[in-house]
N, C-alpha and C positions, 0 to 999 in steps of 0.2 A: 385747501390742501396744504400742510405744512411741509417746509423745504425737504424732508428726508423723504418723506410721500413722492415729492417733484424727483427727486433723484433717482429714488428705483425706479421708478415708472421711466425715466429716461436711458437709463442702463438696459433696462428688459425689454428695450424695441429691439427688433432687429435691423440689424446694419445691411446696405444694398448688397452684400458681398456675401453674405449668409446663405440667401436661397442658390446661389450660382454656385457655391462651394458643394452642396446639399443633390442638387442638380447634377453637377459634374460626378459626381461619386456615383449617380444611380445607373449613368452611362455610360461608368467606367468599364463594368461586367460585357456591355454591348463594343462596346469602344476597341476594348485589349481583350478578348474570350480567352486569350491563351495565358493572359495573368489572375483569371476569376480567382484561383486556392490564393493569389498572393494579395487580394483584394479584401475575403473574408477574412486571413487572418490579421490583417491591416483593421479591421472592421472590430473583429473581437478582442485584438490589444489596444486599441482604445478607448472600448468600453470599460475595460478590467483599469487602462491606468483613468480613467474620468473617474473610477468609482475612489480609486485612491486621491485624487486630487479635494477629492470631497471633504474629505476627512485630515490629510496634510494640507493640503492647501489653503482650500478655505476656514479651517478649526485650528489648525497649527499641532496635530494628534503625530506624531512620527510613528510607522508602525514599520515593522521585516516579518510580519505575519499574514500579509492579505492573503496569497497564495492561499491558507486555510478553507478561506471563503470561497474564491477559484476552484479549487480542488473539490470539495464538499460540492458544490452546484453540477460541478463535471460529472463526479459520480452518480447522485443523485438522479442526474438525466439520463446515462445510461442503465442503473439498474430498472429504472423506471421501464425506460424503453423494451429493454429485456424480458422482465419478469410480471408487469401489469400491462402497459397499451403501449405502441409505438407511434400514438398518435406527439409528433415534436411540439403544439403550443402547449399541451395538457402536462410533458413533462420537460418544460422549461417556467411554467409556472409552477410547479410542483418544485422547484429545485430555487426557485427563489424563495418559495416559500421555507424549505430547508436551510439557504442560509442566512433569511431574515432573521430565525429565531436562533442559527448560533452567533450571529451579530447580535442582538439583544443580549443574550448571554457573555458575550465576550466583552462586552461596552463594557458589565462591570471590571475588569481586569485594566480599563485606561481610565478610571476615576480618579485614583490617588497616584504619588508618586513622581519621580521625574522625566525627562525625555529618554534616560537612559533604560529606566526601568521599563517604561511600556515597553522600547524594542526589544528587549528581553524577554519579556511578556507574552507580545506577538506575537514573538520567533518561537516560543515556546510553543503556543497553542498548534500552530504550523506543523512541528514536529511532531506534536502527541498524535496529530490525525491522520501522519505520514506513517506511522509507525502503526496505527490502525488497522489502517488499508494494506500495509504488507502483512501483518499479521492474520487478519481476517479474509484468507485467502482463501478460501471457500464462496465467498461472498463476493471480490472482487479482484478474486484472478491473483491477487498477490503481486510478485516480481513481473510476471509475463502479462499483467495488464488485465482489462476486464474488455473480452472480446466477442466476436458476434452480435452487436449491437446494428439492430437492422430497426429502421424509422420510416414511417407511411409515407404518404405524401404530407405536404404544407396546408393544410384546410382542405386538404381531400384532393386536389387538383394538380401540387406542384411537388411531384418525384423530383428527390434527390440525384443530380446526375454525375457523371464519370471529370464533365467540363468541372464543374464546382461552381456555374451560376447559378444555379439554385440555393446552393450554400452562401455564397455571398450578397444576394436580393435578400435572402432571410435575415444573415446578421448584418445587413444597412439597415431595412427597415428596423428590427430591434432596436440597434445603435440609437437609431433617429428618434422611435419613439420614449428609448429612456431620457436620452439628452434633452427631447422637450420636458419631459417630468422633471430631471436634474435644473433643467434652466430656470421653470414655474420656481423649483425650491429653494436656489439660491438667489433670486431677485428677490422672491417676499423681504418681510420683514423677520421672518425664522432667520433666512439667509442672513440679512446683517447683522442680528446678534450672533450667528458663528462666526464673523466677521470679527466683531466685538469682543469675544472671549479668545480667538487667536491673536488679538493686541495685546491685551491685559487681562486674563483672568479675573485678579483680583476686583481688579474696576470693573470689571463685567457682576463679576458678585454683588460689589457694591452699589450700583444701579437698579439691585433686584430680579436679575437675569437668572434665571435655574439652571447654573452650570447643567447640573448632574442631570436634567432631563435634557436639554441641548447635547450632550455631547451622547448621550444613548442615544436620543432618532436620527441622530447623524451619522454614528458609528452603523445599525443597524441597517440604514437607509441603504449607508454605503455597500455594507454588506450583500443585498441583496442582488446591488447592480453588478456586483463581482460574483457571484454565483453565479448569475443571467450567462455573463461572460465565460465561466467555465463550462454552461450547459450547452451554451452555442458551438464552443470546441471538440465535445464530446459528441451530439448531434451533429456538425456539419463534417466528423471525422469517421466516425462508427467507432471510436476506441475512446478508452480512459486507462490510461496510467497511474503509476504513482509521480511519473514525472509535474505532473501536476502540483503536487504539496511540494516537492521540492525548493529548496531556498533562490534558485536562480528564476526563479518565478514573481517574487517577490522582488529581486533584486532588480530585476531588467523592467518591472513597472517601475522602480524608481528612476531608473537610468532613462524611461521616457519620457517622464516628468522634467527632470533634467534638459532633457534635449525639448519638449515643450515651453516648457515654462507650468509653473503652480497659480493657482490663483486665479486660474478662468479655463472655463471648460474646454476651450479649443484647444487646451494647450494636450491635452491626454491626446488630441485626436492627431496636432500635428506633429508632437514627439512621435503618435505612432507610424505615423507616412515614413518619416525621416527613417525612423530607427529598421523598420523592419525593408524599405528598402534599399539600405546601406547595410542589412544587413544580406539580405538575400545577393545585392551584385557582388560583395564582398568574399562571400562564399560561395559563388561561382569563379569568379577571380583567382582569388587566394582560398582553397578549400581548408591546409591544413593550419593558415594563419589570419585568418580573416577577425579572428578577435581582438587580433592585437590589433587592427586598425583601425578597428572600432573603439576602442581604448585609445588609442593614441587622439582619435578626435574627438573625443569626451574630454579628456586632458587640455585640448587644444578648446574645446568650447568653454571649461571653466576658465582657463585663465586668459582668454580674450575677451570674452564675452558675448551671452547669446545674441544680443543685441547688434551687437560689431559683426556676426559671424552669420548671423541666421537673417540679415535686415528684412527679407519679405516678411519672415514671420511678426518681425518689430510692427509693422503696418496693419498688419492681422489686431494685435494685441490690443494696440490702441483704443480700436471700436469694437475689440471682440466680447463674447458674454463673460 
């Protein structure tokens, strides 16, 4: 076994603190029954920013278009649900499958070019599809939304309830099971040449590494885990928006990225704990200004430092995936 073989293999154990984090999440829903909606959507902003960490993080792709993917998987589940079976695994796999192939599609738009151009780009594709769904308002309700969105139970047994455990046991297991797929694919050796091409491109070239197919099953990949995440919101809500494509969508997975950390999967999951529970007490708090202080402590994390500011998560990091 040659030394890089020894190294992923020791990175892709898991750490004692892994199952107990994994564990604690599943008895949260039991634990707090009256924060279950605050659990799920803790559950589904972290899967949407892991799918962005995939692609910025570990590839070094800057995108302000995820949202695209988000939005397309959201709809997608709902009209499913609607208009063919309201069976939720048949159309959250239907809706990955939708934004698998406009992630493949889209990959080409981050081939050439600079950092500036792709988020141009993104942001672009983002827009076109926002401007879709209001448009195509026949289809998806337009400005007022795509509503009446009624879903079976979970494999026949487990009705959707008023609590919203059932919504959040659905999107942890999700979570859990993409995050093991995500983990299997950043440890291989796929993994470390995106590792590799977010150092040096060129030296990635130069080694013989196939940028242009790396950076499509990457992009694509990600794609797919960010529709997951938009079909999860649309199913564990009964509604779809256009709030959805919108750009603060895109923005605030960045901003949990931020407040996680890039570059290892826990970090989507712990910016999302943070973010959206500062953001919910904030906004009970302070209703009409709770932004700014949320802002004010983004402010405050970049120029002190997550490390100074966040120290538990410093400890996380170290042995994290």
């Amino acid at each position: 076994m040659t030394h890089a073989q020894q190294s992923l293999q020791l990175t892709s154990r898991w750490k004692p603190w892994e199952p107990v984090l994994w564990v604690f999440a599943f008895i949260a829903p039991v634990l707090l029954p009256s924060h279950a909606a605050l659990i799920n959507e803790i559950a589904i902003v972290a899967l949407f920013a892991m799918s962005l960490d995939l692609v910025l993080g570990y590839t070094g792709i800057v995108s302000l278009g995820h949202a695209a993917f988000f939005g397309l998987g959201a709809y997608t589940a709902a009209l499913f649900a609607k208009h063919v079976m309201p069976d939720p695994l048949v159309g959250l796999a239907v809706a990955i499958a939708a934004s698998l192939l406009l992630g493949l599609v889209g990959s080409l738009t981050i081939q050439r070019g600079s950092d500036l151009t792709r988020l141009m780009v993104t942001l672009g594709v983002a827009l076109i599809l926002l401007e879709l769904a209001n448009k195509l308002d026949w289809l998806t309700g337009g400005a007022d939304g795509l509503q009446g969105v009624n879903l079976g139970p979970v494999l026949g047994a487990f009705a959707f309830d008023l609590s919203g455990r059932t919504a959040a046991y659905y999107s942890l297991t999700v979570l859990l099971l993409l995050f093991l797929l995500a983990r299997r694919f950043v440890h291989s050796p796929f993994g470390a040449t995106l590792k590799a091409i977010r150092d040096n491109r060129l030296r990635a070239m130069a080694i013989g590494i196939p940028v242009g197919a790396r950076l499509t099953a990457v992009y694509t990949f990600a794609a797919g885990l960010a529709g997951a995440a938009g079909a999860l919101l649309a199913q564990t809500t009964g509604f779809a928006s256009l709030d959805v494509f919108e750009f603060h969508r895109s923005a605030d997975v960045l901003l949990v990225l931020v407040v996680g950390g890039t570059g290892w999967l826990y970090g989507g999951v712990a910016g999302a704990i943070v973010f959206k529970l500062m953001q919910d007490a904030l906004s009970t708090i302070t209703p009409q200004y709770w932004t700014f202080w949320l802002g004010l402590f983004l402010v405050v994390l970049v120029q002190v430092g997550r490390e100074r500011l966040l120290k538990p998560w410093t400890w996380f990091r170290k042995g994290g995936a």
